[in-house]
C-alpha positions as CSV (number, residue, x, y, z in Angstrom):
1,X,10.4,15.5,2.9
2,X,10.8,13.8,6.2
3,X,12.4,11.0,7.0
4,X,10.7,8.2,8.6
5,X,12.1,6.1,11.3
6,X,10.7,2.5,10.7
7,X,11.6,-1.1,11.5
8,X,10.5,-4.4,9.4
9,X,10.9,-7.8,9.5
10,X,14.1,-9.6,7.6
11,X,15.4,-13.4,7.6
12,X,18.4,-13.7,9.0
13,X,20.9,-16.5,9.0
14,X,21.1,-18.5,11.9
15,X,24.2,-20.1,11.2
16,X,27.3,-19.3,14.0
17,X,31.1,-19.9,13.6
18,X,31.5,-19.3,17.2
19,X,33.6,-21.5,19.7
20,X,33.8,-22.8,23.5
21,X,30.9,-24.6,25.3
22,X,30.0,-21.4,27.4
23,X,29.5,-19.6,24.3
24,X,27.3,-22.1,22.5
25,X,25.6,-22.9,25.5
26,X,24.4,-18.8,25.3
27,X,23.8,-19.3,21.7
28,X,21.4,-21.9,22.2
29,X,19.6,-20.1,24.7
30,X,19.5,-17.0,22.5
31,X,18.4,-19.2,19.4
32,X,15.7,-21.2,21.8
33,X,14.0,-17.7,22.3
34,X,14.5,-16.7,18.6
35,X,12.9,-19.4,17.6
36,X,9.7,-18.9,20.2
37,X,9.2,-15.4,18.1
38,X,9.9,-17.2,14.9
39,X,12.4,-16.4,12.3
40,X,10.5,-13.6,10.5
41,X,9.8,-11.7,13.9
42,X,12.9,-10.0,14.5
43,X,13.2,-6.6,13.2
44,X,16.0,-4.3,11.9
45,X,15.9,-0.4,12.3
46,X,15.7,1.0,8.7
47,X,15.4,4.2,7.8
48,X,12.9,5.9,4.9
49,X,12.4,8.8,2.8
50,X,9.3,10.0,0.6
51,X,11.3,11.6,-2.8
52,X,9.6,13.1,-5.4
53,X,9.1,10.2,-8.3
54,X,11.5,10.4,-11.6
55,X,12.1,8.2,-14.6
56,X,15.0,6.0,-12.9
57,X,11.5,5.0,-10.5
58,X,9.7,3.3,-13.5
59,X,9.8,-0.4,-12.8
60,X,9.8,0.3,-9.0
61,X,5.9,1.9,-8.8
62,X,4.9,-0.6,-12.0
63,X,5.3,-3.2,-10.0
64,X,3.7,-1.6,-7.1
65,X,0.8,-0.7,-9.2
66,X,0.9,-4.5,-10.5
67,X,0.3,-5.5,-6.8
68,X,-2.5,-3.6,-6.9
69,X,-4.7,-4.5,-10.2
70,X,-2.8,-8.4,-11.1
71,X,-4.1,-9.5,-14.3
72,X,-6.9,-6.5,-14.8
73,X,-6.4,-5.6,-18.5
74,X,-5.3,-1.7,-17.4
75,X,-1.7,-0.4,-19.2
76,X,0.3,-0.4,-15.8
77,X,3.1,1.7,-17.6
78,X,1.1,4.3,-19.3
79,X,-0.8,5.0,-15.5
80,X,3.5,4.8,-14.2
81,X,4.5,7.7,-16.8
82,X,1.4,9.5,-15.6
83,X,2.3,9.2,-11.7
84,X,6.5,10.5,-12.9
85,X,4.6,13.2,-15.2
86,X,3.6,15.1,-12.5
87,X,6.3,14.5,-10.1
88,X,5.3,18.1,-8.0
89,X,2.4,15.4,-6.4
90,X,3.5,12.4,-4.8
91,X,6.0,10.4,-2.9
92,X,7.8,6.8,-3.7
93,X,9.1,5.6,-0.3
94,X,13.1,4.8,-0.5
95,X,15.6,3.7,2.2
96,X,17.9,5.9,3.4
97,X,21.3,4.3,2.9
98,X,24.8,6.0,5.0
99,X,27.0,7.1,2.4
100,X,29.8,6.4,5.1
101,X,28.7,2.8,5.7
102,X,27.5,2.2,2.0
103,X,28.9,-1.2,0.4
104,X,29.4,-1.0,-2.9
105,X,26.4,-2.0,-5.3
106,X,24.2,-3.7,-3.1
107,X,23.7,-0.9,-1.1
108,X,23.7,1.3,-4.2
109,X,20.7,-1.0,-5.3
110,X,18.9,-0.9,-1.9
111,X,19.3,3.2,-2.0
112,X,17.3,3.1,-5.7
113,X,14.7,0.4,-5.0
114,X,10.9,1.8,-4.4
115,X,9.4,0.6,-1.4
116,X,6.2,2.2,-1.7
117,X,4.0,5.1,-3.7
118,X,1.5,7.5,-2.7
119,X,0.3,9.6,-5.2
120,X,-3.3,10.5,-6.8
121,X,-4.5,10.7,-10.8
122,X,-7.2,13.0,-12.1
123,X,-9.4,10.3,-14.0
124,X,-11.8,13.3,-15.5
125,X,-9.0,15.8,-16.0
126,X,-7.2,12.5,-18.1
127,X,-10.1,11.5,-19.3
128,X,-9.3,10.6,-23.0
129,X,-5.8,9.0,-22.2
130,X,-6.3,5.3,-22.6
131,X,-4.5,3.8,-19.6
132,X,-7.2,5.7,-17.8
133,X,-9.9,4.5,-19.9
134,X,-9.3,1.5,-18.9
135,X,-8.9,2.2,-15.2
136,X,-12.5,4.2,-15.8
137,X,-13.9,0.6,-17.3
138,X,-12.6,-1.6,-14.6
139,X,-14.2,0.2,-12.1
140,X,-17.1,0.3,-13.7
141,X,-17.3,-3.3,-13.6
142,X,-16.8,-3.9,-10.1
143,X,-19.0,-1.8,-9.1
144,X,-21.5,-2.7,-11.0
145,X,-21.9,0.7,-12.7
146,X,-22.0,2.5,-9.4
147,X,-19.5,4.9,-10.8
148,X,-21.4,5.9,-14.3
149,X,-22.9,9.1,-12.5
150,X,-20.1,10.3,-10.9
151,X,-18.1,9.7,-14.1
152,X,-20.8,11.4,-16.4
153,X,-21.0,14.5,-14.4
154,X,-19.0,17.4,-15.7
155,X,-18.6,19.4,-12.6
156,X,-17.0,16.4,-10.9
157,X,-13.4,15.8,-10.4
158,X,-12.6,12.2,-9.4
159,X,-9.3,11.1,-8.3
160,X,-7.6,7.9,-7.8
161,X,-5.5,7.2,-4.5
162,X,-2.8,5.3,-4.9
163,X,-1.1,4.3,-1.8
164,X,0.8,0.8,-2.4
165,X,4.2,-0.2,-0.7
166,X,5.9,-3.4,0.4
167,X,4.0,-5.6,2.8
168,X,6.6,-5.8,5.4
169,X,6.8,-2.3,5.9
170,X,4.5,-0.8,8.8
171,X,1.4,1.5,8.7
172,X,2.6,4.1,10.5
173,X,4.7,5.1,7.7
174,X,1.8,6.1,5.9
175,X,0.7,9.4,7.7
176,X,3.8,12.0,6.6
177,X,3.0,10.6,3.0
178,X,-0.7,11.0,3.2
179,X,-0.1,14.2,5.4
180,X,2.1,15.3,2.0
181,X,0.5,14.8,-0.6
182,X,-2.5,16.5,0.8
183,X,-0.8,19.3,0.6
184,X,0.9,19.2,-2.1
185,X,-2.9,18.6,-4.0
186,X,-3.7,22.2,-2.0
187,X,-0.8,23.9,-3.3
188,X,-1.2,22.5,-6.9
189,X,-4.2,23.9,-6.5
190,X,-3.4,27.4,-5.7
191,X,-1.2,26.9,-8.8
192,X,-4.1,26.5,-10.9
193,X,-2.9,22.5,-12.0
194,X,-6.0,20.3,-12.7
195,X,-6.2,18.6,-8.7
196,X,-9.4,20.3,-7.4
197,X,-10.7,17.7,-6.5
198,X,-14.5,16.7,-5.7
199,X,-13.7,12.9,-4.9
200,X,-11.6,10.2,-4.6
201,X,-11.4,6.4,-5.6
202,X,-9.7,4.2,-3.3
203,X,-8.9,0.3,-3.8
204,X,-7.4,-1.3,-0.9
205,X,-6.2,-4.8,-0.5
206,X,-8.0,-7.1,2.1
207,X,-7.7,-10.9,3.0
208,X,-11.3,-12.4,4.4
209,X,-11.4,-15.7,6.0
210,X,-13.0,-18.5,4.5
211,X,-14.5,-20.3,7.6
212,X,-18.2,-20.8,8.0
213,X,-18.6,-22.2,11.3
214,X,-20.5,-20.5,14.1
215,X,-17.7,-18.6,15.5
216,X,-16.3,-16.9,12.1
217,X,-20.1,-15.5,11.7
218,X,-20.0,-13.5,14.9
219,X,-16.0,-12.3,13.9
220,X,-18.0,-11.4,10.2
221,X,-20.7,-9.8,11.8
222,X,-17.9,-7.7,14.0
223,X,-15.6,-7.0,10.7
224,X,-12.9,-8.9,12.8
225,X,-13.0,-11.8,9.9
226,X,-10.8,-9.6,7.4
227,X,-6.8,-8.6,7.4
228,X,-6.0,-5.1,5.9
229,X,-2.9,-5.4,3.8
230,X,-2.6,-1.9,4.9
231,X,-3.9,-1.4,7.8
232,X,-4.5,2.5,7.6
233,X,-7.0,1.9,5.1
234,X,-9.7,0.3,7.1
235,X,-11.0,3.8,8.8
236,X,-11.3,5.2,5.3
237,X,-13.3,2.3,4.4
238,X,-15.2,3.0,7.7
239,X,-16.3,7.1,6.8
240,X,-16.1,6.4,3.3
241,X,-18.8,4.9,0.8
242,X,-17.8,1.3,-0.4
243,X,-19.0,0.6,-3.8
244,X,-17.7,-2.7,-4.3
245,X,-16.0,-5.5,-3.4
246,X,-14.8,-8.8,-5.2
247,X,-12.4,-11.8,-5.1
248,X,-8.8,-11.6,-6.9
249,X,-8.4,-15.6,-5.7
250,X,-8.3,-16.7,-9.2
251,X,-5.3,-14.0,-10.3
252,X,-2.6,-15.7,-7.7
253,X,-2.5,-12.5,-5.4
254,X,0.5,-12.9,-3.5
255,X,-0.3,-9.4,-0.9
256,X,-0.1,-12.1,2.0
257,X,2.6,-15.1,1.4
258,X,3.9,-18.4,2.9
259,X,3.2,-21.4,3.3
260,X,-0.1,-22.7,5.2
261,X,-0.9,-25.7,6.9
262,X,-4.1,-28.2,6.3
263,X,-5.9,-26.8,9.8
264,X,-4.8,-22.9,9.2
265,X,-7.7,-20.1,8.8
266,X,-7.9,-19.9,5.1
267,X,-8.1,-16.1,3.6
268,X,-9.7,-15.4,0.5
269,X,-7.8,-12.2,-1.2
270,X,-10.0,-9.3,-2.1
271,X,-10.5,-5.8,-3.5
272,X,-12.6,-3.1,-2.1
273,X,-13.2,0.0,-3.8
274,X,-14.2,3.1,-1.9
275,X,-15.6,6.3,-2.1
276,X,-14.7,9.5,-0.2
277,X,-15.3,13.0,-1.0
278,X,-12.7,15.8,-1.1
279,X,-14.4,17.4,2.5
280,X,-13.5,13.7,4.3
281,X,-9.9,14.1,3.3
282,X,-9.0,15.7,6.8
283,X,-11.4,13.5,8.4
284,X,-9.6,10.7,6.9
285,X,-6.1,11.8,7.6
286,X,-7.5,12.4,11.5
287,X,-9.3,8.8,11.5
288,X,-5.7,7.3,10.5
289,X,-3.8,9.1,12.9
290,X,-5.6,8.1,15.7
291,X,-6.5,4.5,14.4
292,X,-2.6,3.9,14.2
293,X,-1.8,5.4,17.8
């Protein structure tokens, strides 16, 4: 696959061992406008790859798939074996570390860690495994049964989008993978593999402020009160159908972190589950591309 060109935040330390008043007179003036941007402004260039998922990816996408569903009583590692089972779909996101540059283990461990996952699970084709089961019961629950239909129907082949990665890393990353495993679902397809689809269950990961004055009713009324954790995600809500949506406050979500003061805009973190049908898929991929430009 590709790789993708991306920057992303990082703390760095500010101290200096530098000499000579000149010099810390330039220092200063540097830090001064540092510190206007803040420390967790500046950026890096990083470099990332989509690889096909293996075994040595385990605790990497569980805990992905943790950020995801918290506490929800779902068996994170049997729905991880499933995602490494069929490693022919799929992408985890990995940075791309310069074998010629490369320092020892710590860049060893930077090459292995997973900084993201897009991949998709047939829930009818797995029907009777139990991880999935319980995937099938939860969001039965929150949607309010909006789901038994779809799930009863025989002719229907639902999947389950999972498209998780670290918070710091930007949206734009997302297209090659989503652009990727579309196709790899078509040529799966052609291959006679259990991914043709009818739909697909998304659950993205939202932060909706808390205010009730006058002024946070109008941003409501516009959608403008809510912060995508991934932000490509809001145009599929957009053509898709949204089935539910519910509070994860009380299962310490920690999508958005740091520390808040007494007069900051409070955020109330949140699930929403939506509904698309395989025919949106390029529709979606189109909506993300140019939501992102």
């Amino acid at each position: 696959m590709a790789n993708l060109n991306q920057k992303r935040p990082i703390e760095e330390d500010s101290s200096s061992d530098s000499s000579g008043e000149e010099e810390d007179d330039s220092q200063d003036e540097e830090m001064g406008e540092e510190e206007q941007l803040g420390e967790n402004d500046r950026e890096i260039q990083v470099e990332f790859a989509g690889q096909s998922p293996i075994a040595e990816d385990f605790h990497g996408i569980k805990s992905l798939l943790h950020q995801l569903f918290l506490k929800a009583h779902i068996n994170l590692s049997g729905l991880t074996e499933l995602i490494i089972q069929q490693n022919y779909i799929g992408s985890i996101l990995q940075q791309c570390v310069d074998n010629d540059d490369s320092d020892g283990e710590e860049d060893g461990n930077a090459e292995d860690e997973v900084f993201g996952v897009t991949s998709v699970i047939n829930l009818s084709h797995h029907k009777d495994v139990e991880c999935v089961k319980e995937v099938k019961q939860y969001l039965l629950e929150k949607t309010q049964k909006k789901l038994v239909g779809l799930f009863n129907n025989p002719s229907n082949q639902i999947g389950l989008l999972f498209n998780e990665r670290f918070i710091n890393i930007p949206p734009q990353v997302s297209v090659p993978l989503l652009e990727n495993l579309c196709k790899e679902i078509v040529e799966a397809k052609e291959a006679g593999k259990p991914f043709d689809f009818t739909h697909f269950i998304l659950i993205s990961k939202l932060h909706e402020s808390t205010r009730k004055d006058p002024e946070s009713k109008k941003k409501k009324a516009k959608g403008s009160d809510i912060l995508w954790v991934n932000a490509e995600e809001e145009p599929i809500s957009e053509i898709g159908e949204v089935l539910g949506e519910y509070s994860v406050r009380s299962e310490s979500d920690s999508a958005v972190s740091g520390t808040w003061d007494e007069d900051d805009e409070q955020f109330d973190p949140k699930r929403r589950i939506v509904l698309i049908t395989a025919a949106q898929l390029p529709d979606m991929l189109t909506k993300i591309k140019e939501f992102l430009q």
